[in-house]
Every structure is written in structure tokens, then in C-alpha cells.
N, C-alpha and C positions, 0 to 999 in steps of 0.2 A: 721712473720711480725707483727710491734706491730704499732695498728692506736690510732692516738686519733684523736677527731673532730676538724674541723678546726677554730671552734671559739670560744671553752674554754677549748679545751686541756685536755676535760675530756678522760681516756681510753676508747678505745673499743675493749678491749679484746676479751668480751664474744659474739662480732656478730658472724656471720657466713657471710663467704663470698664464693659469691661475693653478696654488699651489693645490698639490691633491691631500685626498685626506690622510693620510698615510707617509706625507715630506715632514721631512726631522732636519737640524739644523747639524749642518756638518762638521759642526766643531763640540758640539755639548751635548748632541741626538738627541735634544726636546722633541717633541712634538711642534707641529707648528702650525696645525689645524687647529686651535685652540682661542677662547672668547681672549686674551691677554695679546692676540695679536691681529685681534679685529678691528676693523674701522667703527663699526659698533659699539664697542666697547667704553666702558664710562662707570670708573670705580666711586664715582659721587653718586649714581642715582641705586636707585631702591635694587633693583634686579641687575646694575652693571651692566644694562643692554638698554640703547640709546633707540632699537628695532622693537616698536611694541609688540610685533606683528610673530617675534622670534619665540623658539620654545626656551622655557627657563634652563639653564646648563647649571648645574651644582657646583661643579671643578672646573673654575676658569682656566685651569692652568693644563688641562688634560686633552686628549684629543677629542672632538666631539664631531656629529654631522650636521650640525646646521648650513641652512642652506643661503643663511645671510649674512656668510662669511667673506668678506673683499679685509685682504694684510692693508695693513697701515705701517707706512714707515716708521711714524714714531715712536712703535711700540717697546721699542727698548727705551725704558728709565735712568738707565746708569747707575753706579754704585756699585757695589759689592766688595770684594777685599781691599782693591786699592782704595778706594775710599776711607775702609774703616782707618785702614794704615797708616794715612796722612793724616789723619781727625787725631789717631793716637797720638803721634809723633807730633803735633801741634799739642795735644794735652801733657802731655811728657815737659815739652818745653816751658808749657807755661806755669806747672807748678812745682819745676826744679828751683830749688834754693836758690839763692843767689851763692852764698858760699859753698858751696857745693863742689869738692875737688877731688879730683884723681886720689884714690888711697894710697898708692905707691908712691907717693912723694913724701 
């Protein structure tokens, strides 16, 4: 199973699992005990927990002690700056002028 962290996708090859409560991701020090990097996990349903069985968590994104915690690889999403970057740079392009020229000329 290959994890990376759920909020910047760095790898975590080299933990050892299963992780404890207390493992942070070594590039951003999230938390990593957390429902956003559960297999659990399911931001369609009502409570965001796919485990009826589990207690309700408020802060998906903080460290909690549930004990129906098993990491999912594909808890990272993607996105964040380089994305917005390229969305710009695509918007930029597509509503420059046509004539549109260097001033110094």
C-alpha cells in the first residue's frame, strides 16, 4: 500500500503501520490520525463515516481516537496552488485581446 498525506500528497513510504495516533506527515506535520485519511471516510454521506458503528468526529481534519481508523491511499485529492496557477494562466490567456501588444513598442 503506497499512502501519502491527505493534504499535500507528500509520500509515506517509510512509516510503519499501522500509524499511531500521534504520526504527522513529514513534509506539512498534519496530523495523520485524522477521519480525511480514513478508509472510512465518505464526504457524501450524512456523518462522513461510511462505519455506522464509529463515534461522530466534528473536525475531520484533526487528530481524533477512533478506533475504526485503517489510512487509505487515496486520501490525497490534489489541487492546491499549482492548480489554482494553471486555471489562472489558462484564464489570463483566454480573455487577453487579441490585439493586445507590448507597450514598448
Amino acid at each position: 500500500m503506497s499512502l501519502q498525506c491527505w493534504k499535500c500528497g507528500a509520500s509515506l513510504a517509510g512509516m510503519l503501520l499501522p500509524l499511531s495516533l500521534r504520526e504527522t506527515c513529514p513534509s506539512c506535520r498534519v496530523d495523520l490520525h485524522v477521519c480525511r485519511m480514513c478508509r472510512h471516510y465518505d464526504a457524501h454521506r450524512s456523518g462522513q463515516c461510511r462505519e455506522l458503528a464509529a463515534e461522530r468526529v466534528a473536525d475531520k481534519t484533526h487528530l481524533n481516537h477512533c478506533g475504526w481508523f485503517v489510512p487509505r491511499p487515496e486520501a490525497y485529492k490534489g489541487g492546491g496552488a499549482a492548480m489554482a496557477q494553471s486555471s489562472r494562466s489558462a484564464l489570463d490567456a483566454l480573455f487577453k485581446a487579441p490585439d493586445d501588444k507590448d507597450q514598448s513598442e
